[in-house]
Structure formats: C-alpha cells, structure tokens
N, C-alpha and C positions, 0 to 999 in steps of 0.2 A: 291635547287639542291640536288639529292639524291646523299650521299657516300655509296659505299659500304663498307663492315667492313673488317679490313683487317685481310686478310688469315693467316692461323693459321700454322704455320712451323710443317713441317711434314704429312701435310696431302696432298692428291692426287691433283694435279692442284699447289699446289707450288712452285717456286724456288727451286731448290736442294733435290726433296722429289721424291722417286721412285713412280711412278704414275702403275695405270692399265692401258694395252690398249685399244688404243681411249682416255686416256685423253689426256690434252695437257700437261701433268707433263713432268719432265726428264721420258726419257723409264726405262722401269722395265728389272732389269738385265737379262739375258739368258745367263746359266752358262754351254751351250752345246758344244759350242768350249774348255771351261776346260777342261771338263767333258772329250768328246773325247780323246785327247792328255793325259789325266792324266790316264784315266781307261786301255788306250793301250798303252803307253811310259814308266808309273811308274812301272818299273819291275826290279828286282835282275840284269835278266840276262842283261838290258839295261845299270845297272851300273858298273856292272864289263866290261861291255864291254869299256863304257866310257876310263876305267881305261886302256887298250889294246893301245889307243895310246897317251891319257895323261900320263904316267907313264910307255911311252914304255920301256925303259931303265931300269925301278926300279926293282928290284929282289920283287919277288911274293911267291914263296913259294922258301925255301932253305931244301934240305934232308940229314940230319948228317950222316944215315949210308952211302950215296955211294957221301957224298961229292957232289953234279952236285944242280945248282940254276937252277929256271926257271925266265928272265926276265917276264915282264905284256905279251910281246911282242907275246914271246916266250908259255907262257902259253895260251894265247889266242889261236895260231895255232892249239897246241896240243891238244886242247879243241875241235876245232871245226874238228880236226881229228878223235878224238873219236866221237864226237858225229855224224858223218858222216859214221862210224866205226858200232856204233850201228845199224842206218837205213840203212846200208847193210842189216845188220844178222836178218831184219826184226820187229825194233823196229818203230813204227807212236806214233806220238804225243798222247799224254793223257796213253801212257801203261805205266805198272811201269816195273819197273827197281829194283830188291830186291839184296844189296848188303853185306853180313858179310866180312868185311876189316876190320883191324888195323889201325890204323893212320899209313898216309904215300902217297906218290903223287896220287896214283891210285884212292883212297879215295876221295882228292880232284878235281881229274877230272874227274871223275867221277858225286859230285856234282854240278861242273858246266857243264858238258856235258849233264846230262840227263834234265838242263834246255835249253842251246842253241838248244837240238832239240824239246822241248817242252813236254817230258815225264815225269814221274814223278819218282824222286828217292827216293828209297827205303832202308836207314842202317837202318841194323838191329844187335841186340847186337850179338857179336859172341862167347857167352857165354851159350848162351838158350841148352836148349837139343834138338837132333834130334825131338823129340816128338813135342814139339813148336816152332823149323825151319818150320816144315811138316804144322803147325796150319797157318804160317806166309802164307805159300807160299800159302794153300788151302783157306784163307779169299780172299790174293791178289790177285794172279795168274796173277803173275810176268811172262813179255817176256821172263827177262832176269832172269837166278841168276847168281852171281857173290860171289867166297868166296877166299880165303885166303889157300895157300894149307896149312898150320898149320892145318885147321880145314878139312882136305879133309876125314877122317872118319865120323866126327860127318855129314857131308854135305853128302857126299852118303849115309848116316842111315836116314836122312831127305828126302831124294828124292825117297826112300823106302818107306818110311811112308805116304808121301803127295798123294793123289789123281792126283792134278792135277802137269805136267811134264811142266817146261819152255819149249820154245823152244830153248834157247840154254841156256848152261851152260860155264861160262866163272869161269877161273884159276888164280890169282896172286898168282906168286912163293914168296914163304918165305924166300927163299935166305937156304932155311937150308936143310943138305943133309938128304935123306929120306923121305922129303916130299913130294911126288909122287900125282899128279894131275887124278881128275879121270876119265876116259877112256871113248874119243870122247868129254875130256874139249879144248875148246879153246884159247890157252892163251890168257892174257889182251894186248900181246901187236902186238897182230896179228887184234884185231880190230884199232889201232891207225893205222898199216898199211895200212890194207884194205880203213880204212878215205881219208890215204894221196894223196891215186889216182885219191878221186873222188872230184867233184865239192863241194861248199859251200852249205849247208842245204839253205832253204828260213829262214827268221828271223820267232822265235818263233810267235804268234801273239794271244797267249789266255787273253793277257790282267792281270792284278791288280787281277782279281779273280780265274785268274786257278792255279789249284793244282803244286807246284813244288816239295813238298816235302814229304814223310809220314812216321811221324816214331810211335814207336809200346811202346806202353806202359800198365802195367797189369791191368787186370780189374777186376772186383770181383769173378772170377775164377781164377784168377791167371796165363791163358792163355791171349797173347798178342793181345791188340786190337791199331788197325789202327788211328793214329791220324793225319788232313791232315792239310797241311799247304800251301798256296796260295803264290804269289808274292806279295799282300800287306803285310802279315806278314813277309813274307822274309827281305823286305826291313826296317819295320818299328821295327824288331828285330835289325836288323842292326843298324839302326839310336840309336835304343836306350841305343846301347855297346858304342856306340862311341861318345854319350852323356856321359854319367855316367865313364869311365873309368878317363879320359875323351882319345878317341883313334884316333891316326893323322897317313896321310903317314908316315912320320920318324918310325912309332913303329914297332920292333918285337918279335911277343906271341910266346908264345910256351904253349898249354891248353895241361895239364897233362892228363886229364880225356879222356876216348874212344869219338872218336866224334861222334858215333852211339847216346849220349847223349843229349838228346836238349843244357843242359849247355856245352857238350863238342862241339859242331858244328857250336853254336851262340855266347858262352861266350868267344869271344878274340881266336876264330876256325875260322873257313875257312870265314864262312858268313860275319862276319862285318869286320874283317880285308881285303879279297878281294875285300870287297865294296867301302872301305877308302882310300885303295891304299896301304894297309902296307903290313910285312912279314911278312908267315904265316914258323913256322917251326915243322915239323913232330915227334915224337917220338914213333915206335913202342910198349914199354915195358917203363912205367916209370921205371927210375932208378936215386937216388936222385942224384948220385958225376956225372951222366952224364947232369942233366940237371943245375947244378950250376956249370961243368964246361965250358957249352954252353954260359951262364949267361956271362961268363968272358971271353968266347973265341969270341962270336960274337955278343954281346953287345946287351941279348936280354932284351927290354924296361918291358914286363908284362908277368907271370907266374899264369895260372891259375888251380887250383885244387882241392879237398875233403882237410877237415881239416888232413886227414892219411898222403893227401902228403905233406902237410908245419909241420908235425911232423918230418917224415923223411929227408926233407929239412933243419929244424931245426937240430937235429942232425949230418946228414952229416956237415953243415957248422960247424960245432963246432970243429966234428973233423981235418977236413981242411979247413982253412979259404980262400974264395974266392974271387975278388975283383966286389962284387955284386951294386958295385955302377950306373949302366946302367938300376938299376930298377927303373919306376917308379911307379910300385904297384904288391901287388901279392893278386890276387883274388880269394875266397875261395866259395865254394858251397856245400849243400849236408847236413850241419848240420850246428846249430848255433858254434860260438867260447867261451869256457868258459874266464874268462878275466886271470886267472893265463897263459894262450895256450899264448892266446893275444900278453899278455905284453910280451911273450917269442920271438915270432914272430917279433916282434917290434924290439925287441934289438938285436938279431940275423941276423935278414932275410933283413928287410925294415920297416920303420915307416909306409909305407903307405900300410897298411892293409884294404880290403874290404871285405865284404860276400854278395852275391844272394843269394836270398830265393825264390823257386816258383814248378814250376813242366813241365810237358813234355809237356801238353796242353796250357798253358800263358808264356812259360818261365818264368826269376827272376820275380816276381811283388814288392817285397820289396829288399831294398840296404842299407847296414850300410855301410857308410864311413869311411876314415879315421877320419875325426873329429869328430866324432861316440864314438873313442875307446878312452882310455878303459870304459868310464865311461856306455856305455852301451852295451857292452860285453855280451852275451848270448842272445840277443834279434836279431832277423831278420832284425831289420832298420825300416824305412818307406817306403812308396809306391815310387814307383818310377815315372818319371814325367807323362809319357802319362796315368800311370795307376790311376783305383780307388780300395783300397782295404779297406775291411771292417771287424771286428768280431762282427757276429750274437749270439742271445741267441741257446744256445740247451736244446730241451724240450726229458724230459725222455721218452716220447710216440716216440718219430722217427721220428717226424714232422720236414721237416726243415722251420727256418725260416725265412722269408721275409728279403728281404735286406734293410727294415730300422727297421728291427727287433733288432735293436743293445744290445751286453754284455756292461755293463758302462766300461767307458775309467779310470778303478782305479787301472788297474793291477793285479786284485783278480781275479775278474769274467771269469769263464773258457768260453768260446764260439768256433763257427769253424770261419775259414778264407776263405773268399768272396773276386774273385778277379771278374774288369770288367776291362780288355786289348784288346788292338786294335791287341797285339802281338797273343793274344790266337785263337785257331782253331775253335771252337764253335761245334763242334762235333767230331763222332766217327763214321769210316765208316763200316757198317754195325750192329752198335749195337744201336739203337733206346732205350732202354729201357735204359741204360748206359745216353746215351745223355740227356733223359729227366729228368735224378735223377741228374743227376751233373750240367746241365747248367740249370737256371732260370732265366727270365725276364734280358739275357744279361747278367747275373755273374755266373762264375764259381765257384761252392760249392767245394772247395778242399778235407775236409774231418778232414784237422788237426786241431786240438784241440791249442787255444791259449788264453791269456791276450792280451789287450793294456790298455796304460795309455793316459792319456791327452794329451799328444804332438804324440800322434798315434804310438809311438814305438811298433811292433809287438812279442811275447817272444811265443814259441810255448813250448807245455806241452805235445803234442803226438799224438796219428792219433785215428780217428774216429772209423776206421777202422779195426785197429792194425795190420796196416801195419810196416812191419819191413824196417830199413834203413843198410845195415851194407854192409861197406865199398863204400857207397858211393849205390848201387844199391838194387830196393827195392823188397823184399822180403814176399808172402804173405801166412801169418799160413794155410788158409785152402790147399793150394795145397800139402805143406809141409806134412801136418797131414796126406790128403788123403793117398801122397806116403806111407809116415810111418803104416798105418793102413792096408795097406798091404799086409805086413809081416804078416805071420802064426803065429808067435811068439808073435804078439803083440796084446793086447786089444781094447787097444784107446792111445790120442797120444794130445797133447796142443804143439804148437809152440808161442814162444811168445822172445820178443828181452830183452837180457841185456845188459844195459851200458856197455859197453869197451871202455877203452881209444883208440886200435889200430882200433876197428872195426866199432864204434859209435854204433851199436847193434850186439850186438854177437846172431845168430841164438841158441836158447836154446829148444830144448825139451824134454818135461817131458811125460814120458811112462809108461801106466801100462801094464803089462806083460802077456800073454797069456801063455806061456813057460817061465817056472821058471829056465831054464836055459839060457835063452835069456842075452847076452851083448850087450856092447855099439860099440864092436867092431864088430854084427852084425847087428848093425843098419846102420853103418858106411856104411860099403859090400851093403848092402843093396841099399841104396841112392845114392850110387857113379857107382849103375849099373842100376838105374832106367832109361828110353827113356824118362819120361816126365820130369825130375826134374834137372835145371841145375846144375853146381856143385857148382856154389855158393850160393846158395838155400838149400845146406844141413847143418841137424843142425854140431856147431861146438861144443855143450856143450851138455849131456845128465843128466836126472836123472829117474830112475826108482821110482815111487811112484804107494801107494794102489787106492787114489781114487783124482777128482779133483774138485774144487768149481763150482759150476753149481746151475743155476738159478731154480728156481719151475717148470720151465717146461722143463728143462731139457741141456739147453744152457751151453758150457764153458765160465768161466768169466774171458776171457783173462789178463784182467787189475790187476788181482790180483796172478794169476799167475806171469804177468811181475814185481810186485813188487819183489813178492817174488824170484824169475832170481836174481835180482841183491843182496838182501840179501844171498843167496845161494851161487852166486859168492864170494863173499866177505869172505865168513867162510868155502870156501874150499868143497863145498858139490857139485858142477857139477863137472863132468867127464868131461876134454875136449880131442878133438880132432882136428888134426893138415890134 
C-alpha cells in the first residue's frame, strides 16, 4: 500500500496554513473589510468626537483670562457651530483655513472646526513680518484668514503685500483697548452665530490620508514653507504624547509654547489631550507666577515648555513657594538640558523632568526620561517607540549619506540625524526640490549635527545648516544677513548664534562697514522697520569687524564665526541690544 508523506506545516494544502485560492488550505486572509473601516474611521476628528459623549460632562478646555470652562459636551456644539459658521462664509472641504491666534479658545476651535468640516487648518506663527504673512497667504491661498487684533497692523501690511486676497477675513478681539479690527473684518464670533442656525455639516469623509492640518516651517530661504499633515499623523502624534507622558483623562496641560508650534499643538496642546479626553488649559502670554499659580489653583497634572520657561519657572518658584504637588512631569522642548539646569529643575520644580527632541516635519523623534536624568543630561534621549532614528556619516563633498551609512555609536564621531516616523509629513507643499534634499528612501535628513553612543543616546553638536535656535524659534543667517546688507551703510554682514543662558542662541551679527559712521543703534532702526524680517529674527548682539573668514571661493564660514560669538560674549566685545 502507497503512504503518502506527510505534509509539511506551513505549506499550501495544510491544516492551519493560509493557502492560495483554489487550494483546499484555510483561505488566504482579505484584509479589505479592515482596510475600509480603518482608512475612513481612523481619523482625529472621529476621536474627539468619541470623547463628545463619553466624557460629556468632563471639562475640555478651561480659559483663565475670563474664567468660563467648556464641558466635551459643550465643546463639541461649539465646534460644530463654527465649523458650520465657516461653510456659510463659503469655506468646502479640502480649502485651508490660515489662522495667526495666541493660545486661547478661538485657537482651539478653530483646530477642531476646520476638521469636523473637512478643511484644512492653517496656524501660523504670529510673529512673522508682514512680508512673510503675504508669502504664507500667496503659497496657500487661504479662504479664510483669521488673526488676532493685537496683530491687526502687521495683518493689514500683509494683505497689502499678498497677491492673492481671502475671501473673508475674520477678527478675534484681544480684549485690549485700541485694538481696532480691520475694516469689513468679521468677527470670530459672528461665525459661531451664523453656525448655530444652521443644520449639522455631513461628517468629514476624506479618510486616514487627507490633509487636516498645515503648518509652515523655514526653508532654505528663510521664507516659510508649507508642511502638511493628514489624519493618520494627527492621530498617531496623539497616540504617541500619551504613550510617552504617559497622558490620561484625569490630566490637565497647560503647553507654555505658541501652539502655532508643532511641539506647542501636539506636545501636551490641543491634539493629544482632546483626543484622551483630558483638560486642555489656554495661556495667552506666558508668565511664570501665573502659570505656577494655575499649577496650585487648579491642580494642573503637566506643564510643558522651552528650557527659558522652566528657568523662569525655576526662579519664580523660589521666590514664591507653590504647592506644585499636582505635577506629574514638566516637559521640555527646543534645546537640550545641561545637567547643572537639570538637577535644578528637579529640586525646585518636580523630579519628573522630560525633554523632546525633533522638528516641525516628525515632531519629537527622540525623548529622555525622567530616569534619563541626570546622568544623561544634555543629550536628546532615544527614539521614541514608533520611531527609527539614526546618525549617518557626513562627507566634506555635500553628499548625504545612506541610511545605513552610519557615524560609530562611541560618542565622538560627528554625523547628522535621520529620522523615519509614522508622525512625519513626508513633504512640502509646493517645494519639490526641498522635499527631495530632505526626505530619502523614507527618512527624513534633519540637518543637525550630532554623536550617539552604544545604547543609542542622541547629544547634538549643532545644525548643518546654521540654523539659529534662540528662544525657542528658529532663525536663519542668510535672511538675517540679506536684511542687514541692505543698509547703505553696510558692506556685508555674517549672522551666526551665541550660547545664552536666557536665549539658547543669542542672534549675533558681525558687520563690516560701508559708512564709517554707521552704529549699532542703526542697524537696530534698520531691522525693526524691515517688511521681510520678523522681530524676533533681529540680531540681539552686534560687532563691527574689517574682514570675515571665508573659503577659497569665497563662502562665509559660519562655524567659526559662531565660535568666535561666544568667545566675544564672554570678554565683553558684542554690543547688545534689548
């Protein structure tokens, strides 16, 4: 009698083994019922909506200046008023929506409004110059703009400037007298009105891959370029604050930083806290004794902001002790922590100190813990969970290299920082040549300059680029210089950062003279009346010099300039200004 031999596990025609069709195996999975429900379900606006009547009752965002909470309930209505508010005044799904706001409710309903109607929002920093509003609005060409009347001069000098005109221009009053709205604005709360009359929007329906959000970040001109962001990053930014915090309904933030920021909107801001179900609470203007004594008045769980604001944090609490026991971390962005800042923080503020490390395209990609500190204090962490991050070799020629081009893990070896996130946008809207020099084969080339050592701890040594960081937002020498160059009075012009304790890089430049009567107090005049140059983009330190280090062909050598900044500082040789 013939046996056959017996079947071999895992192959087609077995017990338990996914077969082809037509065999007799188990059937071969069809993962199209997922698929569907996951690419049209998995969306931002699906989970905050969730939260509307799981957590109807729970306070959602709380506003310190006028006192008034919004329950989930309650937020949810007003949401879907405004974004009903919008599609009056002639907003359809997929237009953007470009808004310069302060932290503060409008802000936040704004970012869930312009998703319940399927549009796409747009903050932008409300710091820029008219010059680069104008750039914003003429890349996007926004239905809507929406500003802040604090800023209603620099905002009419922008709609001056720009080509293309919104069709409507919407007002949030600043509460402050004098601040006059500009003529034939709408206020913001006349579209919440207009909402309440009309029926429900249909539900969004662009799915995991459409655009919710876009924010603007500089590019190698120094003017702002468009960075966009989907529902699958919405969501999976989210997930990943509220892994790593780690962040629950019970918690309430309060993010020091502008939320115009990726870190100020995602890090412990509107995005993952609305998602989780917790309180999101506003601050116009940081101010350190108001937000420690928020801390102690309404029992907020995490505080998150630039190493300047747990300095002053630090200090205020010193001088008034507050009963900051309701923290459970306070999370830092924007620069590394030296560990003397650290340990300060620590015994001061809360033991449970954190830092993000990333950028406007990936958000954090690396996170140092508290059990991190102090013993690795100035290094950016490790990757965080869903991401891969990498340091590649850099080759003098310009080349970059391959992502398994690796610098050795010994802590010496300089290289840049390769991220690959599920968080990151993978482009830039409209700038093709951008997109192709920074993303490759799936990772995003940052730019900064860093070590790691064997257990992958990241320590950065400075930007590729020489891009400046100071105070938290970044700053780039060639627009600087351009401005500066001119002036009639000036020759040529190197911007480059010096260490500061308060500023993380102090804006520094060095001038040589056209006019030998030229000051520093008219360089000052100068850049604080330029249309293209925000004002925190001017330099804060001057020095006049004859000539500046430059390559054979003729290139400034930033990197040597920036040592010589902080030598300079140190022995009293910049001029500063205030």
């Amino acid at each position: 009698m013939h046996t056959d031999p017996a079947p071999t596990p895992g192959t087609p025609g077995t017990p338990g083994a996914s077969g082809t069709p037509g065999s007799p195996g188990t059937p071969a999975y069809d993962p199209a019922a997922f698929r569907s429900v996951f690419e049209r379900n998995f969306t931002y606006w699906s989970g905050f909506a969730r939260n509307t009547h799981r957590y109807a009752d729970a306070t959602a965002l709380y506003d310190p200046a006028t006192g008034r909470g919004w329950t989930y309930a309650q937020l949810g209505r007003d949401v879907g008023r405004l974004a009903a508010g919008l599609a009056a005044v002639g907003v359809r799904p997929g237009d953007l929506v470009v808004h310069q706001l302060l932290n503060g409710p409008e802000f936040a309903l704004l970012y869930l409004a312009t998703q319940r109607l399927g549009a796409v929002g747009s903050p932008v920093n409300f710091r820029l110059a008219p010059g680069e509003t104008a750039h914003v609005l003429d890349s996007g060409r926004p239905a809507v703009y929406v500003h802040d009347t604090s800023l209603t001069p620099a905002a009419g000098r922008a709609l001056e400037l720009a080509e293309h005109r919104p069709g409507v221009v919407v007002h949030v009053d600043s509460g402050a007298p004098g601040d006059a709205p500009l003529p034939g604005s709408l206020p913001f709360g006349e579209l919440l009105s207009r909402g309440a009359q009309l029926p429900p929007l249909p539900e969004p329906d662009a799915g995991i891959y459409g655009e919710t959000t876009r924010l603007y970040t500089s590019g190698t001109t120094g003017l702002p370029k468009g960075v966009p962001l989907n529902n699958a990053t919405e969501v999976l930014s989210a997930h990943d604050v509220i892994m790593h915090f780690p962040l629950t309904p019970e918690d309430r933030t309060l993010n020091m930083t502008p939320w115009f920021h990726r870190g100020g909107l995602y890090s412990g801001g509107p995005n993952p806290v609305f998602y989780v179900g917790g309180e999101v609470v506003p601050l116009r203007h940081f101010d350190a004794d108001t937000v420690l004594d928020l801390v102690e008045q309404r029992g907020l769980t995490f505080l998150i902001g630039a190493p300047t604001n747990l300095e002053r944090l630090a200090d205020a609490q010193e001088a008034r002790a507050r009963d900051l026991s309701t923290l459970r971390g306070i999370v830092t962005m924007g620069a590394p922590l030296g560990r003397a800042a650290c340990l300060r923080y620590q015994r001061v503020l809360t033991p449970r100190i954190f830092n993000g490390y990333g950028t406007t395209e990936a958000f954090w990609n690396t996170f140092l813990r508290p059990t991190d500190l102090p013993e690795h204090a100035g290094s950016a962490g490790r990757a965080c969970t869903d991401d891969d991050v990498a340091v590649v070799r850099v080759y003098e020629d310009g080349r970059r290299a391959a992502p398994d081009d690796l610098a050795a893990k010994d802590g010496t070896e300089i290289g840049e920082v390769i991220v690959r996130s599920p968080k990151s946008a993978y482009g830039y809207i409209g700038r093709p040549d951008e997109e192709a020099a920074n993303y490759r084969d799936g990772w995003l080339y940052i730019g900064d300059l860093a070590t790691w050592d064997e257990q992958e701890y990241v320590t950065l040594v400075g930007r590729r680029d020489d891009m400046i960081l100071s105070g938290g937002e970044n700053v780039h020498p060639v627009q600087v210089e351009d401005v500066l160059t001119e002036h009639p009075g000036i020759a040529d012009a190197v911007v480059v950062g010096a260490q500061d304790p308060e500023w993380g890089q102090l804006v520094t430049a060095y001038v040589i003279r056209k006019d030998a009567e030229l000051t520093v107090a008219d360089c000052e005049r100068h850049c604080r009346s330029h249309p293209m140059l925000a004002a925190y983009k001017r330099p804060r330190a001057y020095r006049f010099v004859d000539s500046f280090p430059v390559t054979a062909t003729g290139k400034k050598i930033h990197y040597l300039l920036r040592e010589q900044a902080g030598h300079d500082l140190a022995e009293g040789l910049l001029e500063r200004v205030r």
